[in-house]
ZADO-1210 file (C-alpha; in nm, 4 decimals, padded with zeros to 6 digits):
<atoms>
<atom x="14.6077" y="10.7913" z="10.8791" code="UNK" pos="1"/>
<atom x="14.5297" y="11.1103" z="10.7237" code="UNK" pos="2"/>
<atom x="14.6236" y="11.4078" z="10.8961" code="UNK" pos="3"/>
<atom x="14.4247" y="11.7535" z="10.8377" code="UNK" pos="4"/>
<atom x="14.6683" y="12.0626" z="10.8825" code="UNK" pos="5"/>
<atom x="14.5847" y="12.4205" z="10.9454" code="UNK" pos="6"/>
<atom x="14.7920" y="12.4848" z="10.6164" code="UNK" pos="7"/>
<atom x="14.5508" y="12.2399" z="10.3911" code="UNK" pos="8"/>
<atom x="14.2710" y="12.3993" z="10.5665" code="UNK" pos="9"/>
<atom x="14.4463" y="12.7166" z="10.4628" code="UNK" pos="10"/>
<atom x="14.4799" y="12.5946" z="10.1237" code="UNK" pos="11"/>
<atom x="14.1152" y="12.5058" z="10.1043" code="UNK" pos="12"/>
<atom x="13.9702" y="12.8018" z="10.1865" code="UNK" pos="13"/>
<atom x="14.1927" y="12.9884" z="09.9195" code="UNK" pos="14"/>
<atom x="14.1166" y="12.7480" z="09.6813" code="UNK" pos="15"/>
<atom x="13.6874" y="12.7880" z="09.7873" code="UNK" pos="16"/>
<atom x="13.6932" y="13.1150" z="09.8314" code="UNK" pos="17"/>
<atom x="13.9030" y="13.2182" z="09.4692" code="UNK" pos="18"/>
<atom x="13.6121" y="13.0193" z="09.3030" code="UNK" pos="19"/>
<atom x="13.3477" y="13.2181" z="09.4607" code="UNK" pos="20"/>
<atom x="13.5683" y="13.5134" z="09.3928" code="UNK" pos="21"/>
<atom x="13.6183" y="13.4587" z="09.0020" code="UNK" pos="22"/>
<atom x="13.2258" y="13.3857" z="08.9854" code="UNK" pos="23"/>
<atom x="13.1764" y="13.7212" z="09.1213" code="UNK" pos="24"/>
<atom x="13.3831" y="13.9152" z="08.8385" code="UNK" pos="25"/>
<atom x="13.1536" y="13.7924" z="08.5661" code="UNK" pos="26"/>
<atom x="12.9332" y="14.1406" z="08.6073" code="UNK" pos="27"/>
<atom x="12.9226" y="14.2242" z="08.1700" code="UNK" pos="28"/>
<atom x="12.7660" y="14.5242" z="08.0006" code="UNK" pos="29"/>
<atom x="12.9010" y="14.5487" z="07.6792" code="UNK" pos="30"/>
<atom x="12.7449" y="14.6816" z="07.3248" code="UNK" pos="31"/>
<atom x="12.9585" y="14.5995" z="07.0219" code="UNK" pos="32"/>
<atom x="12.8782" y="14.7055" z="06.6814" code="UNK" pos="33"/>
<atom x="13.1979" y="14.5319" z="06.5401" code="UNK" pos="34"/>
<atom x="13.2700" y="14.8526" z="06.3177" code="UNK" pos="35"/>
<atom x="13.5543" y="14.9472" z="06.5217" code="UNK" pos="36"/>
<atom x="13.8206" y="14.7113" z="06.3991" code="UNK" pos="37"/>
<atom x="13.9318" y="14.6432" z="06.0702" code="UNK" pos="38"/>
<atom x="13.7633" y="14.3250" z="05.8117" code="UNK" pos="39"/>
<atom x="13.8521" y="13.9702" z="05.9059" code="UNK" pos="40"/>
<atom x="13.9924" y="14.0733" z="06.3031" code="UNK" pos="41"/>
<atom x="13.8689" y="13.7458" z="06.4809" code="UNK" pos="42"/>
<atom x="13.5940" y="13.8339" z="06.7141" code="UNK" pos="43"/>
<atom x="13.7968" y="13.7424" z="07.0044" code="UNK" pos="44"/>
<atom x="14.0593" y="13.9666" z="06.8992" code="UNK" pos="45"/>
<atom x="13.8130" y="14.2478" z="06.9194" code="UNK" pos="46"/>
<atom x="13.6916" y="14.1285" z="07.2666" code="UNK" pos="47"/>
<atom x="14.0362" y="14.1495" z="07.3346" code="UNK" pos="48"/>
<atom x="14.0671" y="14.5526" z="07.2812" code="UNK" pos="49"/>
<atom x="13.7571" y="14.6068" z="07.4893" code="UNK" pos="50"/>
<atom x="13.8862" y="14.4114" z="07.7602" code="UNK" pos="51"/>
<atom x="13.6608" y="14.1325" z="07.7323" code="UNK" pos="52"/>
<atom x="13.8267" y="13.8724" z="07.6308" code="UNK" pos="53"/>
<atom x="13.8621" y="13.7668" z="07.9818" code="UNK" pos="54"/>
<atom x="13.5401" y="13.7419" z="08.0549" code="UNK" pos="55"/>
<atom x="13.3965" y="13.5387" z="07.7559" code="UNK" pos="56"/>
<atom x="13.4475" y="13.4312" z="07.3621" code="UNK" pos="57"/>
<atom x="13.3233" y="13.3869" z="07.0726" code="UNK" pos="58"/>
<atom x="13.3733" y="13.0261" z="06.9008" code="UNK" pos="59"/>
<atom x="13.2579" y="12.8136" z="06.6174" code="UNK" pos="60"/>
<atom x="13.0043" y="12.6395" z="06.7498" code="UNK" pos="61"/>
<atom x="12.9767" y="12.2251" z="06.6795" code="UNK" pos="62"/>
<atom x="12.7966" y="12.0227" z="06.8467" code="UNK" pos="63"/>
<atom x="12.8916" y="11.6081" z="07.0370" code="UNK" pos="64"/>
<atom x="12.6994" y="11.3579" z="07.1074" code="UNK" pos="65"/>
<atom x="12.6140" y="11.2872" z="07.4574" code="UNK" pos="66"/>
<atom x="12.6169" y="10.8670" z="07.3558" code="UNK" pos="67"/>
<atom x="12.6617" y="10.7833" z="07.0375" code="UNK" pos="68"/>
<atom x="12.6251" y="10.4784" z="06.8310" code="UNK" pos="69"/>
<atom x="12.8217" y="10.3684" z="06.5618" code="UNK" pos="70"/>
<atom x="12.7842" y="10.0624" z="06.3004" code="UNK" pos="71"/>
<atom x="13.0232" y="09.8180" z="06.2259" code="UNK" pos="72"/>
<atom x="13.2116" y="10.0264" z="05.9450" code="UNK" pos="73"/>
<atom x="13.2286" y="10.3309" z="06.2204" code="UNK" pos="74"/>
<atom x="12.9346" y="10.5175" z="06.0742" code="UNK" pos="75"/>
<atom x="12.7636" y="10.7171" z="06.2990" code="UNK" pos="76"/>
<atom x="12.3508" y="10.5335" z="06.3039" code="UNK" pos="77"/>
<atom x="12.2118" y="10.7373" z="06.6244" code="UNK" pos="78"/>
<atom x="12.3382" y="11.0544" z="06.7347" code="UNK" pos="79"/>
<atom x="12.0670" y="11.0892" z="07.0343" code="UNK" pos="80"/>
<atom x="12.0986" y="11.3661" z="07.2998" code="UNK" pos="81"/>
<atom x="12.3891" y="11.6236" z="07.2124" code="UNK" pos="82"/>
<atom x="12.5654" y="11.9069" z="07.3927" code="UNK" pos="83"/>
<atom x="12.7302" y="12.2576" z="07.2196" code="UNK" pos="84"/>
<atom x="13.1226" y="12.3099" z="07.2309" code="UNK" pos="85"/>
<atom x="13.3700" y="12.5492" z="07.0697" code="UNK" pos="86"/>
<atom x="13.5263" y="12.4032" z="06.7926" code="UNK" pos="87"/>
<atom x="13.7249" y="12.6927" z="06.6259" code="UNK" pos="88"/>
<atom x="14.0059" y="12.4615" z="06.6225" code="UNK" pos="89"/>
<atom x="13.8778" y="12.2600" z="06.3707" code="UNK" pos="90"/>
<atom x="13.6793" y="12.5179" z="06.1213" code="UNK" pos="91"/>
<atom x="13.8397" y="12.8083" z="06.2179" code="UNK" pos="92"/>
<atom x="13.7358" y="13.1413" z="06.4134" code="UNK" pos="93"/>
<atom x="13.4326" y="13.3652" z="06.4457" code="UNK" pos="94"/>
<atom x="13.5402" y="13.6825" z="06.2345" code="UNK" pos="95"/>
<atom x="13.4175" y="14.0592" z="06.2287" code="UNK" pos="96"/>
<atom x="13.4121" y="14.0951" z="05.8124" code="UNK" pos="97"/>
<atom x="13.2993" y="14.3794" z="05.5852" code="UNK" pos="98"/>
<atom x="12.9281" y="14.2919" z="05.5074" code="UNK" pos="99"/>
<atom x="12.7016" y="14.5056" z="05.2385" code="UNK" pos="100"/>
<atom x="12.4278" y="14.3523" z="05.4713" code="UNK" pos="101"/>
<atom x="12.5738" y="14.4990" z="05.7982" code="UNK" pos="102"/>
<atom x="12.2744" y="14.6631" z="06.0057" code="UNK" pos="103"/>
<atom x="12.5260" y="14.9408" z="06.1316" code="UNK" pos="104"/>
<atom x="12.8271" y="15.0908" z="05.9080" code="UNK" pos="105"/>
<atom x="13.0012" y="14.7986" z="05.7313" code="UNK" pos="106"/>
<atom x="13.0569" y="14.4976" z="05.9838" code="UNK" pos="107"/>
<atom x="12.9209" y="14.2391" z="06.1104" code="UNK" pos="108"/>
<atom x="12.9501" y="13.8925" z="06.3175" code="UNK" pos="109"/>
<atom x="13.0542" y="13.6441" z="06.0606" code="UNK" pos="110"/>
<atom x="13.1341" y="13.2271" z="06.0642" code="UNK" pos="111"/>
<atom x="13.0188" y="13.2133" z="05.6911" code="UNK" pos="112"/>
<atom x="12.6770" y="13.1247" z="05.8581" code="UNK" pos="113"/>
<atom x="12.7266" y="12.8722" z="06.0549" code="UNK" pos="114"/>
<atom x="12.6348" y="12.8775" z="06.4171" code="UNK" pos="115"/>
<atom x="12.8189" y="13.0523" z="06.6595" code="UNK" pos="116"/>
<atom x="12.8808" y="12.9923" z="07.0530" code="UNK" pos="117"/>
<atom x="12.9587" y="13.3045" z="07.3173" code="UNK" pos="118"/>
<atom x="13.0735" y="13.1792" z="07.5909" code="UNK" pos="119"/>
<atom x="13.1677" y="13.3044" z="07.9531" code="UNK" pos="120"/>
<atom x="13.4174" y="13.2331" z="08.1599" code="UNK" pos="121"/>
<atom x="13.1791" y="13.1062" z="08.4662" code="UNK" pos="122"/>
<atom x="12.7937" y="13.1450" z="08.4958" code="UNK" pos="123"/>
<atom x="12.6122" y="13.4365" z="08.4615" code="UNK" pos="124"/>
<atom x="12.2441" y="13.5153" z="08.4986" code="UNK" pos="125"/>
<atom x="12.1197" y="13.6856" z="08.1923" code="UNK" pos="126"/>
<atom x="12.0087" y="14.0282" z="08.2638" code="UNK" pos="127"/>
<atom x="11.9378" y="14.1409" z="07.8707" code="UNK" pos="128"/>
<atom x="12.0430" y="14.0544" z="07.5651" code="UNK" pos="129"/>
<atom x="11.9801" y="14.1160" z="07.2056" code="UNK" pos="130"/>
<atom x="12.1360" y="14.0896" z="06.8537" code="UNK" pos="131"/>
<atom x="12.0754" y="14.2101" z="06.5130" code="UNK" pos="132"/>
<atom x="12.0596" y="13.9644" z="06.2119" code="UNK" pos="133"/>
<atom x="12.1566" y="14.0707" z="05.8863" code="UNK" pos="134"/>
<atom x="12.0254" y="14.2657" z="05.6650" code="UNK" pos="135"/>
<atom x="12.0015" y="14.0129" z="05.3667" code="UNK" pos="136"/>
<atom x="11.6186" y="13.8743" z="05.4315" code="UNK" pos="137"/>
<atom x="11.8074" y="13.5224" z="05.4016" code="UNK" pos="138"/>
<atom x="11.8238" y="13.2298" z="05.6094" code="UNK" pos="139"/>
<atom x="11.5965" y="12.9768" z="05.6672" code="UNK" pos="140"/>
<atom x="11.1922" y="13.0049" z="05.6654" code="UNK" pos="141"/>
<atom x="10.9368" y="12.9337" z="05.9473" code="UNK" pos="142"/>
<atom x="11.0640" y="12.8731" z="06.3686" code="UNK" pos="143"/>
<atom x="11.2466" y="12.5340" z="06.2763" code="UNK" pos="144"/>
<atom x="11.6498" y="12.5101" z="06.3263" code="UNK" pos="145"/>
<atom x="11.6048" y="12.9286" z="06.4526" code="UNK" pos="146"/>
<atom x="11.6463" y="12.9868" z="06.7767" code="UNK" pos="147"/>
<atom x="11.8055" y="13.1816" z="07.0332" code="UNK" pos="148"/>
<atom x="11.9911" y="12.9233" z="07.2625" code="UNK" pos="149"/>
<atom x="12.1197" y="12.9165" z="07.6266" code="UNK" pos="150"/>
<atom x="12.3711" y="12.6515" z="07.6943" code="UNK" pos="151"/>
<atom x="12.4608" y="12.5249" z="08.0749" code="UNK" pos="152"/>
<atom x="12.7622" y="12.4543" z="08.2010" code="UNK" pos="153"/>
<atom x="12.7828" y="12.0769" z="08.0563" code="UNK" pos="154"/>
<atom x="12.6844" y="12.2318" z="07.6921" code="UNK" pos="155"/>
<atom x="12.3228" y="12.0936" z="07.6268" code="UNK" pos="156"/>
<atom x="12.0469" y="12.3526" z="07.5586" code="UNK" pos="157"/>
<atom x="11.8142" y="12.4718" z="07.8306" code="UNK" pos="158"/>
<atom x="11.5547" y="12.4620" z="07.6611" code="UNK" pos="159"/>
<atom x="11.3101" y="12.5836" z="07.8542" code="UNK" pos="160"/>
<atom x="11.4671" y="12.9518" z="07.7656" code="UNK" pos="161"/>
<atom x="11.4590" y="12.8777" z="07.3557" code="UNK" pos="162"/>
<atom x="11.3739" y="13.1688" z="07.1725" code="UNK" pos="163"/>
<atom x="11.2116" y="13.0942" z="06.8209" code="UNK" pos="164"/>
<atom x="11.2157" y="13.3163" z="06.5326" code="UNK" pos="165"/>
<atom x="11.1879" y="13.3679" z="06.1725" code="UNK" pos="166"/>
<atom x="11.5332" y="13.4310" z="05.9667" code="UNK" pos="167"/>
<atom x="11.4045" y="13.4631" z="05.6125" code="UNK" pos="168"/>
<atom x="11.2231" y="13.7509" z="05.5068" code="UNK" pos="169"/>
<atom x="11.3341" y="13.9209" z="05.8510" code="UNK" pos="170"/>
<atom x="11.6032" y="14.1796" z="05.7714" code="UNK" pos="171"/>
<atom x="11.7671" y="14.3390" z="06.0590" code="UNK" pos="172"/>
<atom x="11.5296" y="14.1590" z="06.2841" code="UNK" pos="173"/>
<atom x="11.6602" y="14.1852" z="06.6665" code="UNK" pos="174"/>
<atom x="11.6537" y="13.8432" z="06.8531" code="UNK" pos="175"/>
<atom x="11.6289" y="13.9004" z="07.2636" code="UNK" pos="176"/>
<atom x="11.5740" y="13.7741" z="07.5829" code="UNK" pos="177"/>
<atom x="11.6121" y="13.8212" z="07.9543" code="UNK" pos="178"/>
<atom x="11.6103" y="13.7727" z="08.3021" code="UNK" pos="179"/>
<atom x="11.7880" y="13.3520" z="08.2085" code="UNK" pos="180"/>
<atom x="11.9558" y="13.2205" z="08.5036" code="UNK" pos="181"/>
<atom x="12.2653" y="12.9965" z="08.5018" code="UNK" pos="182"/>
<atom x="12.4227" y="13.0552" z="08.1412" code="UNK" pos="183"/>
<atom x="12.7333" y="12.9362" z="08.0554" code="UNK" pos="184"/>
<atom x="12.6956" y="13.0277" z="07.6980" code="UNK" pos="185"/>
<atom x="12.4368" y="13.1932" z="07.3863" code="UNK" pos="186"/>
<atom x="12.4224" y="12.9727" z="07.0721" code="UNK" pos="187"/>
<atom x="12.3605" y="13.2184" z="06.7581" code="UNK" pos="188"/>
<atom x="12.1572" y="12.9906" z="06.5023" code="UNK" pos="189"/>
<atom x="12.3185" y="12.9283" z="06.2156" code="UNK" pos="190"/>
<atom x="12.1987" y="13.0553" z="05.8380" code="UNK" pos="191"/>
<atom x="12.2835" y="13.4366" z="05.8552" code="UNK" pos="192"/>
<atom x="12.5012" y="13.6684" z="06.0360" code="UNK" pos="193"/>
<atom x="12.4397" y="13.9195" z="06.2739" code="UNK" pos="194"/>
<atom x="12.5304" y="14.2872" z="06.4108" code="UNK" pos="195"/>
<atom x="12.4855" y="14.5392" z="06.6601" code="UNK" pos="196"/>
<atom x="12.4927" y="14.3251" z="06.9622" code="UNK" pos="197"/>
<atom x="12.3599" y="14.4082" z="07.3297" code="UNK" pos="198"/>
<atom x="12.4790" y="14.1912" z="07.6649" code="UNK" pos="199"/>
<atom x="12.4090" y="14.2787" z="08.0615" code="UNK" pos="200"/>
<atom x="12.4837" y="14.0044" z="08.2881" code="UNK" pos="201"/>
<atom x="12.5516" y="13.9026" z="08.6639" code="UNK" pos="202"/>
<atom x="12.7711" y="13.6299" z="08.8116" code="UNK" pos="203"/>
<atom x="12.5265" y="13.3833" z="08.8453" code="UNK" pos="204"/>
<atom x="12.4795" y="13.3061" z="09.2383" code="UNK" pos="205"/>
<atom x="12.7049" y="13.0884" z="09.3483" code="UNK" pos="206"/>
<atom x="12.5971" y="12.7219" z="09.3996" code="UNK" pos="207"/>
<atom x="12.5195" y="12.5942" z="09.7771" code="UNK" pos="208"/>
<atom x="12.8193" y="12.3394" z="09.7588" code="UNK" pos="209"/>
<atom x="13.0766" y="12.6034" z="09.6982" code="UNK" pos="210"/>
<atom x="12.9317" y="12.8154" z="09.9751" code="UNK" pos="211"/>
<atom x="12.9477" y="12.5552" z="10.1729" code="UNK" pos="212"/>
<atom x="13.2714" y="12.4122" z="10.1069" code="UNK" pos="213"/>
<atom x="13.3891" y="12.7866" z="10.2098" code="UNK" pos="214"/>
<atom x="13.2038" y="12.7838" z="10.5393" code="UNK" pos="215"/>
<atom x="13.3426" y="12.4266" z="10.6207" code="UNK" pos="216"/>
<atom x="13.7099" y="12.5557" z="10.5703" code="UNK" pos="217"/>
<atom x="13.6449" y="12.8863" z="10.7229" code="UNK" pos="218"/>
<atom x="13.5724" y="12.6463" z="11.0236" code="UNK" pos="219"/>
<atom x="13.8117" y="12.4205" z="11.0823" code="UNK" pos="220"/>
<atom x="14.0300" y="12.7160" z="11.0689" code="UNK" pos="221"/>
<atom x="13.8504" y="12.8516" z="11.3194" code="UNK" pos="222"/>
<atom x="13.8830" y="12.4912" z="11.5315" code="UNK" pos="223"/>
<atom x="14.3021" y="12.5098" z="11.4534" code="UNK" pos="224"/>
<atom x="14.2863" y="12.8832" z="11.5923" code="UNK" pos="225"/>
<atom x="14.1315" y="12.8070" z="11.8623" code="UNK" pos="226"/>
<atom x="14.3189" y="12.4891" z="11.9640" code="UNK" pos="227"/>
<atom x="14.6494" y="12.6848" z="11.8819" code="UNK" pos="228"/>
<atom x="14.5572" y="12.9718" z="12.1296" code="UNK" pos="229"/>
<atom x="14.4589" y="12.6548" z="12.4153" code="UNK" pos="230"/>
<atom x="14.8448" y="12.5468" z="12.3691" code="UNK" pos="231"/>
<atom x="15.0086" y="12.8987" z="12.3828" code="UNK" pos="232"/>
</atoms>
């Protein structure tokens, strides 16, 4: 038979409690330019010497599918429903690089256009944000494949907070949004790169189960207290 201690319940509550904790430390309000650091300095590195890096990062965004289906030679027939990861591993990382088309002084946010994911280190609700694109009018035309994307905390899209906008023939155009609840992570289309970049967030609230996993703990600690005091 399984036997609940007052040092698991201990346990638990640390456990509950340091997750609620962590969630709370995701307050951000950071403006980078990406001037301050020399050409090719990863972006993470320069998150790193703001004291960011612990808070989120920037990766090479690719993207998985959810279920996919494959033919008989392996080929890949029907991608369906997809979610966003980090895969820096595989093409490399998200630089700050010496750009003539740099919005600000002379760098800017560069993955040799392809998209690129900022992710936190827990959920935050999205106070403000914004973020310069280049300066070189290029990119691709009309509101299709450009958008300003919030990812969850299993990777897919929440739609519902998309915003759409025009890349080519926009130079130095800000993208922005706010007040987006539950982000895990911003997907920067792909097609140019960007400067001059704006973030405010909040630790997202945390969810009822993890509230309520530390009230459950925080009473059957109270029950062993209160049983141990009944046998002094």
């Amino acid at each position: 038979m399984f036997k609940f201690s007052f040092k698991k319940a201990v346990v638990l509550t640390t456990l509950a409690t340091a997750g609620v904790a962590a969630h709370a430390g995701l307050n951000i309000h950071a403006d980078l330019n990406f001037d301050s650091v020399a050409s090719g300095t990863t972006a993470n590195q320069y998150l790193a010497g703001l004291g960011l890096n612990t808070a989120m990062s920037f990766g090479n965004a690719d993207t998985v599918y959810d279920d996919p289906i494959y033919d008989a030679d392996g080929h890949l027939l029907n991608g369906g429903a997809f979610h966003w990861v980090d895969a820096s591993n595989v093409y490399g990382n998200v630089l700050v690089k010496a750009d003539d088309n740099a919005v600000s002084a002379h760098n800017v946010l560069w993955n040799d256009h392809a998209p690129i994911l900022l992710s936190f280190n827990g959920p935050v609700d999205i106070a403000s944000f914004s973020i310069q694109q280049d300066l070189s009018g290029f990119g691709y035309l009309g509101d299709k494949g450009n958008y300003l994307g919030f990812v969850d905390n299993t990777g897919h899209i929440i739609t519902a907070d998309n915003v759409y906008y025009t890349q080519g023939g926009n130079p130095g155009l800000t993208i922005s949004a706010s007040n987006v609840k539950g982000v895990s992570g911003i997907l920067l289309s792909a097609g140019v790169s960007y400067d001059n970049m704006h973030l405010s967030t909040v630790a997202a609230v945390p969810e009822p189960n993890s509230l309520a996993m530390v009230a459950a703990a925080l009473g059957v600690i109270g029950i062993f207290s209160l049983r141990r005091k009944d046998q002094a």
